[in-house]
Biopython code that builds the backbone (N, CA, C, O; Angstrom):
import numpy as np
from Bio.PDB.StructureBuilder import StructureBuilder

atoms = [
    (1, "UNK", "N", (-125.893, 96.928, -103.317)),
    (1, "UNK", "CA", (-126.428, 97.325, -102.041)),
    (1, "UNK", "C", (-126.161, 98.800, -101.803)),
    (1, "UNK", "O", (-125.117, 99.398, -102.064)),
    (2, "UNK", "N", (-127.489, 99.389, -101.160)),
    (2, "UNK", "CA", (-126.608, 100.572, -100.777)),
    (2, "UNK", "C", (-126.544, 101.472, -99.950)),
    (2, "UNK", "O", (-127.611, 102.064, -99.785)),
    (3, "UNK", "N", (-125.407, 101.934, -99.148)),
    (3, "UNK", "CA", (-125.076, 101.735, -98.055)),
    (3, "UNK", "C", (-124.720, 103.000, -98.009)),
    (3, "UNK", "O", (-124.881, 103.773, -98.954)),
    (4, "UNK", "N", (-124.132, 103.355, -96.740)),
    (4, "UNK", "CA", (-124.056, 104.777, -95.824)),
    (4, "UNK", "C", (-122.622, 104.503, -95.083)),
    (4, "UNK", "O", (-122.685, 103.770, -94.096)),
    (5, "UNK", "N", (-121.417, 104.979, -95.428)),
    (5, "UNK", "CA", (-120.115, 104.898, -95.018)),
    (5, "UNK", "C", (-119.845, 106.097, -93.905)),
    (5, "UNK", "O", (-120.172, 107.184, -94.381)),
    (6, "UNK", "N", (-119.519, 106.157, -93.039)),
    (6, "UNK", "CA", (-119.154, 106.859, -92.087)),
    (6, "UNK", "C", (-117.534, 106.464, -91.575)),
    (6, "UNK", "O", (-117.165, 105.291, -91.638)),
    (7, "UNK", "N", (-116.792, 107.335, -91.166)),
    (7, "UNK", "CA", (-115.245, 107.476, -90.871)),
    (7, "UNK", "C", (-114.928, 108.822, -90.629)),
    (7, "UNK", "O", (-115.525, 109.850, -90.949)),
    (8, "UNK", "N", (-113.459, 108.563, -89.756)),
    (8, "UNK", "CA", (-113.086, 109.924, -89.185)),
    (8, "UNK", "C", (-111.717, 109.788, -89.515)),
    (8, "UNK", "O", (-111.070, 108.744, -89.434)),
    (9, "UNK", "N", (-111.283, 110.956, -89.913)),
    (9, "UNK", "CA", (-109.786, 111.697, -90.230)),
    (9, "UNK", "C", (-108.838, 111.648, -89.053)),
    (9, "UNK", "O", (-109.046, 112.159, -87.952)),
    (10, "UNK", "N", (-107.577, 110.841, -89.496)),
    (10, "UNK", "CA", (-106.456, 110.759, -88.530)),
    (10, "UNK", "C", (-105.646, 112.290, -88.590)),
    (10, "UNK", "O", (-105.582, 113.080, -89.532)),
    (11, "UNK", "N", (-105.085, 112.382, -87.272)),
    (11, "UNK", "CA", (-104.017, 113.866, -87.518)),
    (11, "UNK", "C", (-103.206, 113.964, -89.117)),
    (11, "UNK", "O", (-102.990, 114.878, -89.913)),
    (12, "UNK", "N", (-102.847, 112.169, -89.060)),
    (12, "UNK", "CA", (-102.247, 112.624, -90.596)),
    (12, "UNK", "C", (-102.967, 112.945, -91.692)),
    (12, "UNK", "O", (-102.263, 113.394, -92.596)),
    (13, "UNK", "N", (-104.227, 112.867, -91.955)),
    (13, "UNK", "CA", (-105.158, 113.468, -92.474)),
    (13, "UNK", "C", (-105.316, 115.384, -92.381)),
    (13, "UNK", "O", (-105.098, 116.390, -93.056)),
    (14, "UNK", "N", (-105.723, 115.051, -91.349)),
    (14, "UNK", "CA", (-105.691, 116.964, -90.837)),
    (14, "UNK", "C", (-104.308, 117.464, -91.443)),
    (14, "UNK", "O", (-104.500, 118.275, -92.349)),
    (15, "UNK", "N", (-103.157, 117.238, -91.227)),
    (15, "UNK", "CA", (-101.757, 117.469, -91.620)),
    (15, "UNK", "C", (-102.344, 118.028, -92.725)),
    (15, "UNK", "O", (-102.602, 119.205, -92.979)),
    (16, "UNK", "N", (-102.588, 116.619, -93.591)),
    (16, "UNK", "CA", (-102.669, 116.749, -94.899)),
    (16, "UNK", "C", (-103.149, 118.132, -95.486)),
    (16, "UNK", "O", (-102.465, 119.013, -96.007)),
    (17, "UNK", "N", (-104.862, 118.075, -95.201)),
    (17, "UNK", "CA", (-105.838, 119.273, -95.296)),
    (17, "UNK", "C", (-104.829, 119.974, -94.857)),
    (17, "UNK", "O", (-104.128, 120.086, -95.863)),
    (18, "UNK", "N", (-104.117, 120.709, -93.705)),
    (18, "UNK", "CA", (-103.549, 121.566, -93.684)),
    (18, "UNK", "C", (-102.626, 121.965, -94.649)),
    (18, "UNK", "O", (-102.505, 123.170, -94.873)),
    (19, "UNK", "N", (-101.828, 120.995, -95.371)),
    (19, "UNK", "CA", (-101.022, 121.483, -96.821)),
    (19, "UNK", "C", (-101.430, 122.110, -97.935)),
    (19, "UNK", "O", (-100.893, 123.006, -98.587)),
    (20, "UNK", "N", (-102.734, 121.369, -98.117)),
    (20, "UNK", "CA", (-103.487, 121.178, -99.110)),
    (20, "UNK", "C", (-105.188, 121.463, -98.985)),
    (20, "UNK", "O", (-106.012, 120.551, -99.053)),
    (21, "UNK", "N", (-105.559, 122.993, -98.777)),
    (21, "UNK", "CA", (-106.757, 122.713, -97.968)),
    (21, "UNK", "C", (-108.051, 122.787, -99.150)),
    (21, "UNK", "O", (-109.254, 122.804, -98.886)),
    (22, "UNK", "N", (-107.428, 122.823, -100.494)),
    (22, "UNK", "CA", (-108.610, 122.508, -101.382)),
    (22, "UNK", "C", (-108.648, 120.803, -102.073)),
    (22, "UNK", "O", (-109.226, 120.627, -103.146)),
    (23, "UNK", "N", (-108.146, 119.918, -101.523)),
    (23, "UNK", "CA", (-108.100, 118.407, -101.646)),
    (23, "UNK", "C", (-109.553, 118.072, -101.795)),
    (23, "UNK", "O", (-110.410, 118.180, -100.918)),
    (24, "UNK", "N", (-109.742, 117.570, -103.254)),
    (24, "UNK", "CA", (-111.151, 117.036, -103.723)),
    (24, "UNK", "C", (-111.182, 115.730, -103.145)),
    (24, "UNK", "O", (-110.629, 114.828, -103.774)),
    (25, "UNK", "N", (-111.828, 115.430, -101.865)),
    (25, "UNK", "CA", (-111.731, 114.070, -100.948)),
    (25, "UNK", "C", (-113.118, 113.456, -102.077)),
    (25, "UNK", "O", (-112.958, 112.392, -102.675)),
    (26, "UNK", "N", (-114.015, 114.018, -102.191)),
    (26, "UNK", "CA", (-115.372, 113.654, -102.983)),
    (26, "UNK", "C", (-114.715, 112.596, -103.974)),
    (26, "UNK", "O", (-114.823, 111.379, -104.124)),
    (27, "UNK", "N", (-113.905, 113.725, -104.648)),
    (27, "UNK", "CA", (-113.213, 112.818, -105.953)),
    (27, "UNK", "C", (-112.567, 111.609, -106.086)),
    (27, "UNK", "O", (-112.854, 110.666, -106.823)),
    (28, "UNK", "N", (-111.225, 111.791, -104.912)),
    (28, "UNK", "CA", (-111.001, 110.058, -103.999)),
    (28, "UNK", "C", (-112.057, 109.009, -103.785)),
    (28, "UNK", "O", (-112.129, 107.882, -104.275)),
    (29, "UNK", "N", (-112.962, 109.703, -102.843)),
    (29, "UNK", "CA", (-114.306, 108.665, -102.651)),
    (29, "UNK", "C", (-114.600, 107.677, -103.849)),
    (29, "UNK", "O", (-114.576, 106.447, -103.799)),
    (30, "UNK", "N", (-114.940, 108.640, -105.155)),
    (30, "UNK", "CA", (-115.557, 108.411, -106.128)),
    (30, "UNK", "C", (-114.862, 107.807, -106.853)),
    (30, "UNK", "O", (-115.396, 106.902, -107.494)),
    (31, "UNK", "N", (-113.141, 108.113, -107.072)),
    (31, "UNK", "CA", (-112.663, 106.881, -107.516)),
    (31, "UNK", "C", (-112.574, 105.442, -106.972)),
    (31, "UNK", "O", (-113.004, 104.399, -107.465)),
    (32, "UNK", "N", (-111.940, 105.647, -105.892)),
    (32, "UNK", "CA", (-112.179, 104.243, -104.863)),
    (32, "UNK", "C", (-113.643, 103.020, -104.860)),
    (32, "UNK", "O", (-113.822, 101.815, -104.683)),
    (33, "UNK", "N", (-114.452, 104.261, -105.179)),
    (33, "UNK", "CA", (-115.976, 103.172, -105.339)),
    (33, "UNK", "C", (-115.903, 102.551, -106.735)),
    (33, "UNK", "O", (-115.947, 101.387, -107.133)),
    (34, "UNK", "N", (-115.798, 103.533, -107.234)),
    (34, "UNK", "CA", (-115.236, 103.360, -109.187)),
    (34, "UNK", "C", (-114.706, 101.543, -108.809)),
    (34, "UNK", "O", (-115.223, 100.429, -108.902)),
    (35, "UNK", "N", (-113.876, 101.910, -108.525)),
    (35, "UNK", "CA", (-112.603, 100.782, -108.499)),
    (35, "UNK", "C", (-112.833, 99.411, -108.325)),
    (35, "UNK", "O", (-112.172, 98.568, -108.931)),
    (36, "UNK", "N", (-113.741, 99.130, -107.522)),
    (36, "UNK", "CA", (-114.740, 97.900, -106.622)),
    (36, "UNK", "C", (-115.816, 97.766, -108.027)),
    (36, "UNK", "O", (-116.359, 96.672, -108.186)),
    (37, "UNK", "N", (-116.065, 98.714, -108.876)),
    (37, "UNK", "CA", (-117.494, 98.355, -109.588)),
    (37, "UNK", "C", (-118.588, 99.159, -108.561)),
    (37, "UNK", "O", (-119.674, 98.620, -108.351)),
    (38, "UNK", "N", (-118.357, 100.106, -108.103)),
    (38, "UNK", "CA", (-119.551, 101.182, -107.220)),
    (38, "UNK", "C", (-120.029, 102.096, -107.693)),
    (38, "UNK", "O", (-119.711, 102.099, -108.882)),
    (39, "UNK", "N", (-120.808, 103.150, -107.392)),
    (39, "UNK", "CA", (-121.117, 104.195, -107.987)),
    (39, "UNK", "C", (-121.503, 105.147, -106.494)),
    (39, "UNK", "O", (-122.300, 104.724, -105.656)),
    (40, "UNK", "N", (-120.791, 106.457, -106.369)),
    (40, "UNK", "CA", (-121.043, 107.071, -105.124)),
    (40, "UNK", "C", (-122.233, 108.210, -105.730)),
    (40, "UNK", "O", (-122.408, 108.590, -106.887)),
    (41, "UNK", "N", (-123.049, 108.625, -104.312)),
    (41, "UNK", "CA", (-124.426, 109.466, -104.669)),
    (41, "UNK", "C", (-123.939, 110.760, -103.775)),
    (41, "UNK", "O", (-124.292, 111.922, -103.977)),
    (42, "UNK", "N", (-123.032, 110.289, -102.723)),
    (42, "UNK", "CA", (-123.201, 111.967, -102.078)),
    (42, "UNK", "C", (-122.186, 111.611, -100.898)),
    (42, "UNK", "O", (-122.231, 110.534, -100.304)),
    (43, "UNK", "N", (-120.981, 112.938, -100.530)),
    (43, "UNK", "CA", (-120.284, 112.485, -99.498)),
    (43, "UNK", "C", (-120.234, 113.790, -98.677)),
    (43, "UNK", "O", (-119.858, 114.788, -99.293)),
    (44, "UNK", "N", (-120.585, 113.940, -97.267)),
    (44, "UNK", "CA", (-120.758, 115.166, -96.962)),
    (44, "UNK", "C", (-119.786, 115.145, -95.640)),
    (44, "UNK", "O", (-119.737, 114.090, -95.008)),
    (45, "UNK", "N", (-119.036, 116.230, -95.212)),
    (45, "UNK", "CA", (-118.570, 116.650, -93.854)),
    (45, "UNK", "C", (-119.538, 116.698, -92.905)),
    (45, "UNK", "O", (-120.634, 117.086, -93.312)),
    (46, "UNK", "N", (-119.426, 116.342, -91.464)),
    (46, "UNK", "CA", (-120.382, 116.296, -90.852)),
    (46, "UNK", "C", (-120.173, 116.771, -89.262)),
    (46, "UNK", "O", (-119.145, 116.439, -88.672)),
    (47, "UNK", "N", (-121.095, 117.481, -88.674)),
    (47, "UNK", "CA", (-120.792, 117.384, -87.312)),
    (47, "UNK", "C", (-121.098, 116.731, -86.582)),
    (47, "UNK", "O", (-122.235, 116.292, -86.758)),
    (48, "UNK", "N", (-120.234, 116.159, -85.131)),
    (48, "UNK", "CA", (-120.601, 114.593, -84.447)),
    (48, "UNK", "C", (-119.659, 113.575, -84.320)),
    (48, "UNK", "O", (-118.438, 113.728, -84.299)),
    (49, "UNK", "N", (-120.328, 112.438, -84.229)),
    (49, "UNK", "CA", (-118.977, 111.317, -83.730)),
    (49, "UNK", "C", (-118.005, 110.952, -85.040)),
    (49, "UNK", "O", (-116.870, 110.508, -84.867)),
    (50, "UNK", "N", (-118.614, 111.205, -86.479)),
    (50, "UNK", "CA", (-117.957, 111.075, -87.396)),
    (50, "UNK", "C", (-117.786, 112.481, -88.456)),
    (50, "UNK", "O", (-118.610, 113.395, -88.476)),
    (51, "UNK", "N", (-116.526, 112.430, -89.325)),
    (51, "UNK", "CA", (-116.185, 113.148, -89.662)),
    (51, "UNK", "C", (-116.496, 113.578, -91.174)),
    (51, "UNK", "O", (-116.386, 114.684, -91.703)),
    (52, "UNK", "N", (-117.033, 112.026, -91.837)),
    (52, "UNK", "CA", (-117.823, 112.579, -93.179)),
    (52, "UNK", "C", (-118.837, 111.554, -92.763)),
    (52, "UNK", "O", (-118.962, 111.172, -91.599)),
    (53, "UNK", "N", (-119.655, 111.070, -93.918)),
    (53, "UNK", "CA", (-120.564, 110.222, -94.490)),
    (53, "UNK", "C", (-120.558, 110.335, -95.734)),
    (53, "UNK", "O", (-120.482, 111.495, -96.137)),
    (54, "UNK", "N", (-120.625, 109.334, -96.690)),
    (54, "UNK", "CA", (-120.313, 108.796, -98.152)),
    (54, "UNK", "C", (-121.430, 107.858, -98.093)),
    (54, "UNK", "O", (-121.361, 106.834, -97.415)),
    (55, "UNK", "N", (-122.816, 108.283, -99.021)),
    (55, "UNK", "CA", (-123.334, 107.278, -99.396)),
    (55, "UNK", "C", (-123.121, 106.906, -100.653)),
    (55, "UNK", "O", (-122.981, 107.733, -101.554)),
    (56, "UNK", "N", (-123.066, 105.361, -100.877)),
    (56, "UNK", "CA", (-122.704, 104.378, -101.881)),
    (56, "UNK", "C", (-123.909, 103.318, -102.294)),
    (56, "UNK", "O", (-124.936, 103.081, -101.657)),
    (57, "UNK", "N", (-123.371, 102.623, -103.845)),
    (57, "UNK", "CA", (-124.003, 101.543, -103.741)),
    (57, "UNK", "C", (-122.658, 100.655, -104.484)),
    (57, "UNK", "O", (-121.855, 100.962, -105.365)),
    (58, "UNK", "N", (-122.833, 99.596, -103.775)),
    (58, "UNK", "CA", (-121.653, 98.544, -103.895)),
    (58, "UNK", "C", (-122.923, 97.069, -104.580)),
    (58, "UNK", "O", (-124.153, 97.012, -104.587)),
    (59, "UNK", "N", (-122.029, 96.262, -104.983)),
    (59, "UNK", "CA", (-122.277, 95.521, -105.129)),
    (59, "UNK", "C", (-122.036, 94.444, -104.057)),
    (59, "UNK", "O", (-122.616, 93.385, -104.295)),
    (60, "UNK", "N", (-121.275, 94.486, -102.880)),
    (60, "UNK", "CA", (-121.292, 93.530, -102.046)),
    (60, "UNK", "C", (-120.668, 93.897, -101.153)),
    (60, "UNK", "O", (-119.637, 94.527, -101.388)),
    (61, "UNK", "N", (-121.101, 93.617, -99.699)),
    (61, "UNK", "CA", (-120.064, 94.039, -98.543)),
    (61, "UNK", "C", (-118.157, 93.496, -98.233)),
    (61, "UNK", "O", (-117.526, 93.653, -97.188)),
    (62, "UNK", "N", (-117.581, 92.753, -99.758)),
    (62, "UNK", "CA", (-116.488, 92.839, -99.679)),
    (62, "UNK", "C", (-116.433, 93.869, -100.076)),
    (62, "UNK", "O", (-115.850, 94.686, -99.363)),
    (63, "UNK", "N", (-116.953, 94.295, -101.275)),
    (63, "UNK", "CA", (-116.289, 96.003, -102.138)),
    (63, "UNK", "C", (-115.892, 96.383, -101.077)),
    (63, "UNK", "O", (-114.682, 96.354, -100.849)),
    (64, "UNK", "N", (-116.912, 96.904, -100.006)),
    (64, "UNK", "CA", (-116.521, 97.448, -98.865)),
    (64, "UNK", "C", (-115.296, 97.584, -98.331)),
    (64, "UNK", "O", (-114.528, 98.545, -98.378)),
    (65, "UNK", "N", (-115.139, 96.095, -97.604)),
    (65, "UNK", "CA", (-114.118, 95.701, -97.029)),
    (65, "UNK", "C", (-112.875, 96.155, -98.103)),
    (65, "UNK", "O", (-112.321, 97.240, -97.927)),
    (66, "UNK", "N", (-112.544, 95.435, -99.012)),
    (66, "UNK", "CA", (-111.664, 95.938, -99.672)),
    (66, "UNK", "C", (-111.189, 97.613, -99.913)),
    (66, "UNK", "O", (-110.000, 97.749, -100.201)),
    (67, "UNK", "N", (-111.970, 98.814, -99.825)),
    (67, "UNK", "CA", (-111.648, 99.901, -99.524)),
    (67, "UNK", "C", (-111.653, 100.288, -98.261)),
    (67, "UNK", "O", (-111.123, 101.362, -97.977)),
    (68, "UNK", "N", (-112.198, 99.559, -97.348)),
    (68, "UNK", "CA", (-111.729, 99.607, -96.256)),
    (68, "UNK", "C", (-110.606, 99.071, -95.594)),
    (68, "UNK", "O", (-110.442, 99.042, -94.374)),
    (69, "UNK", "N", (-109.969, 98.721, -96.316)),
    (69, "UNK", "CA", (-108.338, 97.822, -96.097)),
    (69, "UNK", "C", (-106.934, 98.826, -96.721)),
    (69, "UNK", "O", (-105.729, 98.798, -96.474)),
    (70, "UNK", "N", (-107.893, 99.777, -97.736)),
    (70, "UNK", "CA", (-106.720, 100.504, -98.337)),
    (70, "UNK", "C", (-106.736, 101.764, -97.829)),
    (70, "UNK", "O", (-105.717, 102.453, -97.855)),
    (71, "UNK", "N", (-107.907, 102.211, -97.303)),
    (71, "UNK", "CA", (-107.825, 103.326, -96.864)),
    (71, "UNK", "C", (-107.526, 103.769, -95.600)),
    (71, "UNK", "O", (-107.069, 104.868, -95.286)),
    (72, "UNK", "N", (-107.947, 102.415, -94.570)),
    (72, "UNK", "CA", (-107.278, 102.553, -93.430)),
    (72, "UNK", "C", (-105.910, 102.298, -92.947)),
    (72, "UNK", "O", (-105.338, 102.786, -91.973)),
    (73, "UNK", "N", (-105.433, 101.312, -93.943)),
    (73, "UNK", "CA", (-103.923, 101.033, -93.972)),
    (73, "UNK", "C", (-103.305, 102.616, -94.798)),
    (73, "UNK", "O", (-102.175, 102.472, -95.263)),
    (74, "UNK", "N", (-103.806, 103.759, -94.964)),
    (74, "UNK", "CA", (-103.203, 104.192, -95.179)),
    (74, "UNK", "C", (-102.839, 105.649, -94.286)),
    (74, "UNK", "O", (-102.214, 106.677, -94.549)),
    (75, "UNK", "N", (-103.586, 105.133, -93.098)),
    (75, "UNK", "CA", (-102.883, 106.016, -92.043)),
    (75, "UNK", "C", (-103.991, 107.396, -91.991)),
    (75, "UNK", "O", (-104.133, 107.920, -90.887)),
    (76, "UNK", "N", (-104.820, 108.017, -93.259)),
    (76, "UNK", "CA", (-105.543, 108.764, -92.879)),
    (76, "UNK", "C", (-107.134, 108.457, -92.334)),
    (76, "UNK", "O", (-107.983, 109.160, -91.786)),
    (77, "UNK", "N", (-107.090, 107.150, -92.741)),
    (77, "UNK", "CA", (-109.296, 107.198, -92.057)),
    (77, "UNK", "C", (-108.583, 106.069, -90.752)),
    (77, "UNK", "O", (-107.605, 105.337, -90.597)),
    (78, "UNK", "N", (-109.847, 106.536, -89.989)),
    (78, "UNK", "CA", (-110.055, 105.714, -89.158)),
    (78, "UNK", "C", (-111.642, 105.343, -88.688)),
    (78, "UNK", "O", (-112.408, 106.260, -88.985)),
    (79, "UNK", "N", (-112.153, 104.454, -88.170)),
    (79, "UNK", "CA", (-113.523, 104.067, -87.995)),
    (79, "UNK", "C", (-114.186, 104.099, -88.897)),
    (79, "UNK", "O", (-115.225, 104.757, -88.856)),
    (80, "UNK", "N", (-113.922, 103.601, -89.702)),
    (80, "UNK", "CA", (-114.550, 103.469, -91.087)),
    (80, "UNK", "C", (-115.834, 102.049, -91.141)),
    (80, "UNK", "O", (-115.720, 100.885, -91.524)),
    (81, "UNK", "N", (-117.080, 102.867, -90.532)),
    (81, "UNK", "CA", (-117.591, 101.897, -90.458)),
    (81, "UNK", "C", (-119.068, 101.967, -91.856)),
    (81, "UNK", "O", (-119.064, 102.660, -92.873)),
    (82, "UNK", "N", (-119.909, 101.220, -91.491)),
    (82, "UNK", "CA", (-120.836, 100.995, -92.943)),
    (82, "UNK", "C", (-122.665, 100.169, -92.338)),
    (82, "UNK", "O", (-123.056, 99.175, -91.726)),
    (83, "UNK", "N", (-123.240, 101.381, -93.017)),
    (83, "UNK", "CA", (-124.870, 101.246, -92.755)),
    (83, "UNK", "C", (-125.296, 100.457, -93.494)),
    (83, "UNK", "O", (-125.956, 101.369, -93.991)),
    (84, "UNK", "N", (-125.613, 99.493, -94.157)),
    (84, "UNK", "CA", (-126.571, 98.700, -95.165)),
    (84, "UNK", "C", (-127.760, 99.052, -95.617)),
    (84, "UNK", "O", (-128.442, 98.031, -95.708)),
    (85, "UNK", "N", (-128.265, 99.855, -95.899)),
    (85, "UNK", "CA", (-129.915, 100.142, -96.462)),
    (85, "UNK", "C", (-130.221, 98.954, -96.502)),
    (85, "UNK", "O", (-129.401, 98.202, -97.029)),
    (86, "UNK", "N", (-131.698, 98.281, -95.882)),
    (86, "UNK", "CA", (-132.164, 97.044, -96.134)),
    (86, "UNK", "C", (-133.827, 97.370, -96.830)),
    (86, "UNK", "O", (-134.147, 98.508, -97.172)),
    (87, "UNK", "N", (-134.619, 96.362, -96.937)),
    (87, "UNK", "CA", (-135.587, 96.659, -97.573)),
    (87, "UNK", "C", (-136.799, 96.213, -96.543)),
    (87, "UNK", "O", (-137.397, 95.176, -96.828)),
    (88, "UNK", "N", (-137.186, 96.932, -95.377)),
    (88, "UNK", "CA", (-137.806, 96.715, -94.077)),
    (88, "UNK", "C", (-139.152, 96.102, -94.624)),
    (88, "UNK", "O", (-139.364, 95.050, -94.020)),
    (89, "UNK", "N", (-139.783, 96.277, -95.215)),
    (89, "UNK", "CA", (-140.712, 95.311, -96.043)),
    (89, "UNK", "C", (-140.951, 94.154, -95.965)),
    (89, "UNK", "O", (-142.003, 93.649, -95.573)),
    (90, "UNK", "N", (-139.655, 93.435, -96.463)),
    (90, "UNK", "CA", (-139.350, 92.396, -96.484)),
    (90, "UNK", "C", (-138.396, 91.601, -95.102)),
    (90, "UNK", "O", (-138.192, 90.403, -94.902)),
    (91, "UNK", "N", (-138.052, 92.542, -94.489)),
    (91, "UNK", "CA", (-137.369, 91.783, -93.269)),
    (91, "UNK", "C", (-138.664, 91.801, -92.332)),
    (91, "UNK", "O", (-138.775, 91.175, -91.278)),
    (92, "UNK", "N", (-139.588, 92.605, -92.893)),
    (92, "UNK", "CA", (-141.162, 92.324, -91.045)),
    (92, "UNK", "C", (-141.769, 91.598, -92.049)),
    (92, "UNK", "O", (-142.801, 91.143, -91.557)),
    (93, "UNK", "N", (-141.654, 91.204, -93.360)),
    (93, "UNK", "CA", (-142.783, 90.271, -93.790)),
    (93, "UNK", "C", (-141.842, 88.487, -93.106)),
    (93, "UNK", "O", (-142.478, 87.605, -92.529)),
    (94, "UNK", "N", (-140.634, 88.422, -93.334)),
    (94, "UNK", "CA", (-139.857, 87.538, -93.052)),
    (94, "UNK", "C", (-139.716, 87.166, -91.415)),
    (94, "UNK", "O", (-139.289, 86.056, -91.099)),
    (95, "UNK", "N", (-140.136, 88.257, -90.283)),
    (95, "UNK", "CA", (-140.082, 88.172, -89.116)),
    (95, "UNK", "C", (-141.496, 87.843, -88.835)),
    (95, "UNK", "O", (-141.657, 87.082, -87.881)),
    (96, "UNK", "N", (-142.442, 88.203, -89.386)),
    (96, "UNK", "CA", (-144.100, 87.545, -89.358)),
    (96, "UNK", "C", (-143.932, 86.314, -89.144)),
    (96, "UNK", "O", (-144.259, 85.672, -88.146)),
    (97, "UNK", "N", (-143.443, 85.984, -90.032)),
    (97, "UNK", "CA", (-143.352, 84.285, -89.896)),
    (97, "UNK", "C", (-142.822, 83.342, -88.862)),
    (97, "UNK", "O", (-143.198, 82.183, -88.691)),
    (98, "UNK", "N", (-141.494, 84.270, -87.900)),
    (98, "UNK", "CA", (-141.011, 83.218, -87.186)),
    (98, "UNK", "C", (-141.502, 83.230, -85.906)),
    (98, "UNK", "O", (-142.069, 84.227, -85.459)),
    (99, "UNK", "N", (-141.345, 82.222, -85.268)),
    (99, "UNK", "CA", (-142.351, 82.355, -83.738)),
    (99, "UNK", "C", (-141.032, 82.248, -82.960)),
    (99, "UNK", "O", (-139.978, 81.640, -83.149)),
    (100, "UNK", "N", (-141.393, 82.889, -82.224)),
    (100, "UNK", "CA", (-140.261, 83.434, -81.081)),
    (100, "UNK", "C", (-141.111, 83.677, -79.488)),
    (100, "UNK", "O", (-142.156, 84.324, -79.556)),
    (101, "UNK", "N", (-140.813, 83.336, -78.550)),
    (101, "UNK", "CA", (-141.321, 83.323, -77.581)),
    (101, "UNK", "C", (-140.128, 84.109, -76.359)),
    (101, "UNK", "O", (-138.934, 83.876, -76.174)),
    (102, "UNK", "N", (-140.858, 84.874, -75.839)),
    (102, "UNK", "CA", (-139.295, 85.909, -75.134)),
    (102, "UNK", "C", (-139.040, 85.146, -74.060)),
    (102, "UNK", "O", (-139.818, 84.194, -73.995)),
    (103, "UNK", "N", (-138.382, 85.185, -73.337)),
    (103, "UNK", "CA", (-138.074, 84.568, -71.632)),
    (103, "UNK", "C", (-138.914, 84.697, -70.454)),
    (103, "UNK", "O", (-138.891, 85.653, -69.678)),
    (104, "UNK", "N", (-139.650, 83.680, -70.372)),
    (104, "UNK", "CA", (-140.839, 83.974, -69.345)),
    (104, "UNK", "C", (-142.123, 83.382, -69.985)),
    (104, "UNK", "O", (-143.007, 82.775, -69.381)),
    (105, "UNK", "N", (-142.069, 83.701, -71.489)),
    (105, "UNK", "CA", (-143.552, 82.982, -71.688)),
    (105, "UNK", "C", (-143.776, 82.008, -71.935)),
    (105, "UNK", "O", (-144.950, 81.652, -72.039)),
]
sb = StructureBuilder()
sb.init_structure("model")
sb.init_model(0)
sb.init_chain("A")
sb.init_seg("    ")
for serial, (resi, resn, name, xyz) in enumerate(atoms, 1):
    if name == "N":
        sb.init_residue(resn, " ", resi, " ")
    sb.init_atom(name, np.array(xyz, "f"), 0.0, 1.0, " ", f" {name:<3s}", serial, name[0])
structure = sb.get_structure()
């Protein structure tokens, strides 16, 4: 699957960058996806409610979860949340089909 990771840097993060302000985070990313069986395409700093975006393709929304368990337990990400690319095609050919009637009709 593949998906669009968004998360933001705790102070102990910033700390960090502040020690260390050439820290290849890309490279982390890229192992961590490694690790699950992933392959990462692009992780960029960003301005706004979040602090990077990492797009991925996982093989399943545990991979996910599972780097999302190590990385937030480790005190630097926080809101580490996750977009799904779906295949809209197929979800309005699949919504064609169902009959739904709103409230009132």
């Amino acid at each position: 699957m593949k998906a669009y990771v968004m998360g933001n840097y705790t102070d102990k993060a910033f700390q960090g960058f502040m020690k260390d302000p050439t820290s290849d985070r890309k490279a982390v990313v890229e192992q961590l996806t490694k690790a699950v069986g992933g392959t990462i395409h692009s992780m960029d700093i960003v301005r706004g409610s979040y602090d990077f975006v990492v797009v991925i393709d996982l093989g399943a929304f545990e991979d996910f979860a599972a780097i999302k368990l190590v990385v937030e337990s480790s005190g630097a990400v926080k809101n580490l949340t996750i977009l799904e690319a779906i295949d809209f095609t197929k979800a309005t050919t699949k919504a064609s089909k169902i009959g739904y009637k709103a409230p009132g009709q």
